[in-house]
N, C-alpha and C positions, 0 to 999 in steps of 0.2 A: 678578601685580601690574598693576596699569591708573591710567594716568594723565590726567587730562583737564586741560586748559587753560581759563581764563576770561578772557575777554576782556573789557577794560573802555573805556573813551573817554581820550584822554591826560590822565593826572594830572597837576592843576596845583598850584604852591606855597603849602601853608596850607591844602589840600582836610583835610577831616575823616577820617582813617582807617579812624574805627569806620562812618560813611557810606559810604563805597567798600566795605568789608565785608557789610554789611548786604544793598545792591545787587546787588553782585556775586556772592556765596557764598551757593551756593544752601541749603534745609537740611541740613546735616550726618547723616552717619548713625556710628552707637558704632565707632570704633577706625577711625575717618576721620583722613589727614594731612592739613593743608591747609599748602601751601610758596607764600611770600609774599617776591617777591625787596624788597632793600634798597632798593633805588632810589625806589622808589613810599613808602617809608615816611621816605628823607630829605626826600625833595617834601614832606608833610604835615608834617614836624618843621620844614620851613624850611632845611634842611642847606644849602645851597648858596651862590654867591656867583658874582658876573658876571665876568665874564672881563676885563674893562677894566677893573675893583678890584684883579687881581693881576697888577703889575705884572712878576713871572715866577711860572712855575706851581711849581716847585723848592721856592720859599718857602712854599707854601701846603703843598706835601708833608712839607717839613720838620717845620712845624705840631703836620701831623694826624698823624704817623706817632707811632709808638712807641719803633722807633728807625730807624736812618737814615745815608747813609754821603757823607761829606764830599768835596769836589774831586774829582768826578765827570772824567770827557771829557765833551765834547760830545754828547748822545743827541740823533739828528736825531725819534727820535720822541716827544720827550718824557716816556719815560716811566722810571722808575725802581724800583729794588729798593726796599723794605722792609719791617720786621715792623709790621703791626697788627693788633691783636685778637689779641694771640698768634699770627697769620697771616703766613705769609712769604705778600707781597701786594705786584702792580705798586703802585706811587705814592700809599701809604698807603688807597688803595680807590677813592680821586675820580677820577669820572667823568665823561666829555663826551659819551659817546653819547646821540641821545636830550635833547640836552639846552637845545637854545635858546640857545648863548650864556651856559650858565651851567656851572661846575662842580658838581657834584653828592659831598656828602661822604658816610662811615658815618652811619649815625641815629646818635643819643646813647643809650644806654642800649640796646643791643639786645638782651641777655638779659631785662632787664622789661621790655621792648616786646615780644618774644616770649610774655610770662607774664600780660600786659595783653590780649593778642589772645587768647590759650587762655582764660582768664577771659572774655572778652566773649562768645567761641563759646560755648563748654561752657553758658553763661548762656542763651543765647540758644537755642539748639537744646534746653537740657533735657538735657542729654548727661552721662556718668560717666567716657568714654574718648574723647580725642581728642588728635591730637600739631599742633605746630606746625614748621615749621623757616622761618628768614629766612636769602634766600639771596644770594650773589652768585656772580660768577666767577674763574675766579684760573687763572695759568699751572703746568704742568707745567714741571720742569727738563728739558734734552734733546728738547722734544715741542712740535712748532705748535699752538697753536690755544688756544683756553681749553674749560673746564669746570667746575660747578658746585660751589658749595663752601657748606657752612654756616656762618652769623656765629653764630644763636642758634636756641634751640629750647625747648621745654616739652611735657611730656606723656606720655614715655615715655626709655627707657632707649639712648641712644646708643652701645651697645656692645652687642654678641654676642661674649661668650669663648668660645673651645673651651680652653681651657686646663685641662687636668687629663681632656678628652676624646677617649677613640684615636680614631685615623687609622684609615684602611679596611681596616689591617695588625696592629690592638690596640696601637699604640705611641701614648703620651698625649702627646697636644701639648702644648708649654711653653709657646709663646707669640704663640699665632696666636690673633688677635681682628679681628673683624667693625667696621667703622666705618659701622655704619649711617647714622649721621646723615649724612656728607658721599657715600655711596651714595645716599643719597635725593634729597637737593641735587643730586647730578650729574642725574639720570633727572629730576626737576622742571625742571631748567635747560635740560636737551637739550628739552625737548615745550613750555615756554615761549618760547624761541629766544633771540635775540640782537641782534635787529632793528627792523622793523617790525611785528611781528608785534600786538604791546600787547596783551600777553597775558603778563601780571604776577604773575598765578595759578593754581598748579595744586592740583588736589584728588587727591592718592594713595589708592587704595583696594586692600586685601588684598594689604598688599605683607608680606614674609614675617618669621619671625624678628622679630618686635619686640615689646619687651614695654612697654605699656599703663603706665601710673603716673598716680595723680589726684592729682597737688599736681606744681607748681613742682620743676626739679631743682634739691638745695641746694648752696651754693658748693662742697661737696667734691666733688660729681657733675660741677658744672663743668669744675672742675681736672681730674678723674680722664683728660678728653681731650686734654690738653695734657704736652706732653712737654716737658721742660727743655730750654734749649738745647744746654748741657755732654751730656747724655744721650742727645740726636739721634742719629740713625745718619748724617745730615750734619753735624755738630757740624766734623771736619777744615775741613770749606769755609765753614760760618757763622762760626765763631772765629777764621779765618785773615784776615777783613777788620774795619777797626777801626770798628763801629758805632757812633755818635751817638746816647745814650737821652734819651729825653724824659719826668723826672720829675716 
């Protein structure tokens, strides 16, 4: 698998997507990923809001979160647990790096903004196979540091089961599966970085195991990557604190 970076100029608020696209990304080749982190795609939606607007960040987390947990301690760093996007995710996803003085939110619609961008490529290059993934970063439990994670994607199949496949022993695996999509997010996100770099976009080429599909995944495809909470294998430690849902 080989990953290349694209660099582009700092993306400003209300820039044209499909222009930054166009620019940037060079021709596409058949059963090309292209990984397009969040940030640059809330900039063009407008996602954000000035820091002197909120007059605490909490509130705005509140907001945008999914759900969310009440009478906190004091975080000296501001930052907070909760689910969005179906994502156990710092401070509902908004962002200050990078950012000017501004908070930076999720885009709005990130699965059709994913299927709007695969649509414009696939159009645009002539193409039959190409995948997308829109990415950001997110904490490990127990672990420093962050690493990449997928919001949304279009183009191909976000799982690899072995299920019902022997082991190296002939004994059939039950329920070992492959999370391609947030495997790919991470290796986009590591070769993009996390800094200065502004380098927004990476193009994945012959990365393995992934199967191609030319339409949109349908909401059950959706779902199928999403695990209940009750069903969790952390279920004891999410159920044991009383979240705040935002319906």
């Amino acid at each position: 698998m080989n990953i290349t970076p694209l660099k582009t100029h700092p993306i400003g608020v209300g820039e044209s997507l499909e222009a930054i696209l166009d620019r940037y990304v060079p021709p596409l080749k058949e059963q090309t990923i292209l990984a397009i982190t969040s940030k640059i795609i809330s900039l063009c939606q407008g996602r954000v809001i000035a820091k002197e607007e909120v007059p605490e960040k909490y509130q705005l987390i509140q907001k945008e979160a999914d759900g969310f947990l009440e009478d906190l301690p004091p975080n000296p760093y501001d930052i907070y647990l909760t689910i969005t996007n179906h994502i156990l995710i710092p401070s509902a996803g908004i962002d200050e790096s990078n950012g000017n003085g501004l908070y930076i939110m999720y885009p709005k619609d990130i699965q059709e903004t994913a299927t709007l961008i695969w649509s414009h490529l696939l159009n645009r290059d002539q193409l039959k196979t190409l995948g997308i993934i829109i990415t950001d970063s997110h904490t490990t439990p127990l672990r420093r540091g962050v690493t990449g994670i997928a919001l949304g994607w279009c183009g191909f199949n976000p799982l690899h089961t072995y299920v019902g496949k022997p082991d190296i022993f002939g004994k059939p695996l039950r329920v070992t599966q492959i999370n391609n999509l947030d495997a790919l997010a991470a290796g986009a996100v590591f070769t993009m970085g996390e800094g200065a770099e502004q380098t927004p976009l990476a193009i994945i080429h012959d990365a393995p195991r992934i199967e191609f599909q030319t339409r949109p995944p349908t909401p059950k495809e959706v779902e199928s990557l999403r695990i209940p909470l009750n069903e969790d294998l952390y279920a004891p430690l999410l159920e044991s604190v009383p979240w705040v849902w935002n319906t």
